[in-house]
N, C-alpha and C positions, 0 to 999 in steps of 0.2 A: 418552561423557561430554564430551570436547572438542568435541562439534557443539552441545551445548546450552548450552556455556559463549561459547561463539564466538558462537552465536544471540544468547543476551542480552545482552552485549554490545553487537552490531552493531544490537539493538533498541534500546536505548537510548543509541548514538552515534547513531542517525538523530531520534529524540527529542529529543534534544538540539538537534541539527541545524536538524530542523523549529523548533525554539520559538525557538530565538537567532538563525538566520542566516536561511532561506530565511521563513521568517512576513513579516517585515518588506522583504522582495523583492520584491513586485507588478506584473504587469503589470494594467492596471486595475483590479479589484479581487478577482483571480485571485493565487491563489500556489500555489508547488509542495508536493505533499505526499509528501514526502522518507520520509516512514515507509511508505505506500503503494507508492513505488518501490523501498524494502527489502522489505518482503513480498513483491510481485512475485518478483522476484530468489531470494529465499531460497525461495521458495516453489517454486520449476520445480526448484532445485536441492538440495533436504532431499529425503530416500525413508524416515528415521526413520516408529517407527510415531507414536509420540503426540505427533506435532510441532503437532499442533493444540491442545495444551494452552497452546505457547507463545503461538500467536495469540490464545488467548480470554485469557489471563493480561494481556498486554500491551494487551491489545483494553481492557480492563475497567479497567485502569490509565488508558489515553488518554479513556477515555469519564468518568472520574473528574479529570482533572485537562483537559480541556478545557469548551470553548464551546458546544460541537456540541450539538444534543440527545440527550439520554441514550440510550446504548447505543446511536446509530447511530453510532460509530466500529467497534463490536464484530462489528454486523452485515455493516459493509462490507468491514470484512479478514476474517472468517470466507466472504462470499463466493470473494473475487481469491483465497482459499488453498485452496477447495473448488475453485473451478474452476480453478485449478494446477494443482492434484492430476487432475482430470479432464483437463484437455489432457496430460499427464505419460503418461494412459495411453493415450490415443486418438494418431491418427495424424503429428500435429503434434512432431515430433522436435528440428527448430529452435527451439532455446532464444530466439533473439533476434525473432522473430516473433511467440512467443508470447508474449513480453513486452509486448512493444508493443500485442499485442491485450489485453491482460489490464489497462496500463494506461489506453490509452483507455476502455475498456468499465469501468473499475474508477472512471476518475475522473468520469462521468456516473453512475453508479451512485451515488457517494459523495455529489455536487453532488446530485441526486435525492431522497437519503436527508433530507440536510440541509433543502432547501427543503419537503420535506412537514413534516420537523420543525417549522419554522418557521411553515407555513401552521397546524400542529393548536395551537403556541401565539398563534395567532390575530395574526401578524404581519404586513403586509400587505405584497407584494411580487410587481412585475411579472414576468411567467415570460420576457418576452423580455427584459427590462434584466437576469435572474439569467443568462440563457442569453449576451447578448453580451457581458456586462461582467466575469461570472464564471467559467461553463462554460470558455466557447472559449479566454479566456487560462491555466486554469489547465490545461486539455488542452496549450496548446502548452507550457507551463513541466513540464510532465511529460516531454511527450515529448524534448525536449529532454536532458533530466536521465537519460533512461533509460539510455543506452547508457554511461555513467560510472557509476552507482550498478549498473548489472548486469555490468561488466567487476571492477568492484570487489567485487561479492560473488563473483564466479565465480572469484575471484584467491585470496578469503580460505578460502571454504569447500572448495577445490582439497583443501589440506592436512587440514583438519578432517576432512572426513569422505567419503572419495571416492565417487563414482556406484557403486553398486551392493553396497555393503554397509550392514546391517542391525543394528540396536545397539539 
């Protein structure tokens, strides 16, 4: 019960986070996505069974109170958490490698998601000014960000709820 209370929580201090501090942080017209790099993180590190309820709850909630087009917030953390859960159990044991791949591959994923959104409501927008001016600085403001947002959950969720028990 304390891993899901610690979960929602830490979902919504990175919420918070994202909307008040790091949104307005830009490197050209990239910013970091602080809730993404919590998923990450939490994600390698939760082995709960119906831990994916928190992602599609929180997923549903950000696709409700953001910009994004609809329900591709949902899609893109139900992704990084499906494939957590997959690196988790395949050969990949290094938590901090597999983070990094999870968020580079998570935040093209996500920039992708967005930019079709944007093409289906018929928005017009160059695919290499989205990829130099968006993609690439918001990959380096991720990666950046990782190794503190994932020494940070691996600090919190230590206590909450250790590797290899089942709740």
């Amino acid at each position: 019960m304390l891993f899901y209370l610690y979960s929602s929580l830490g979902f919504i201090a990175a919420i918070m986070l994202q909307m008040g501090v790091f949104s307005r942080a830009a490197l050209f017209s990239g910013t970091a996505d602080v809730v993404l790099l919590f998923l990450a993180a939490w994600s390698l590190r939760q082995q709960q069974k119906y831990s994916w309820v928190l992602v599609v709850i929180f997923g549903l909630i950000l696709s409700a109170i953001s910009a994004a087009p609809a329900l591709s917030l949902l899609i893109v953390y139900l992704s990084v958490f499906l494939a957590a859960t997959r690196l988790q159990m395949g050969l990949w044991r290094s938590s901090l490698l597999s983070i990094f791949l999870l968020v580079f591959f998570g935040t093209f994923l996500a920039h992708g998601v967005y930019i079709a959104g944007l093409f289906a409501r018929g928005v017009p927008i160059s695919l290499t000014e989205a990829f130099t001016q968006i993609m690439l600085p918001s990959v380096l403001l991720n990666m950046l960000l990782t190794i503190p947002i994932h020494a940070l959950v691996q600090e919190i969720f230590r206590n909450a709820a250790p590797i290899g028990t089942e709740i």
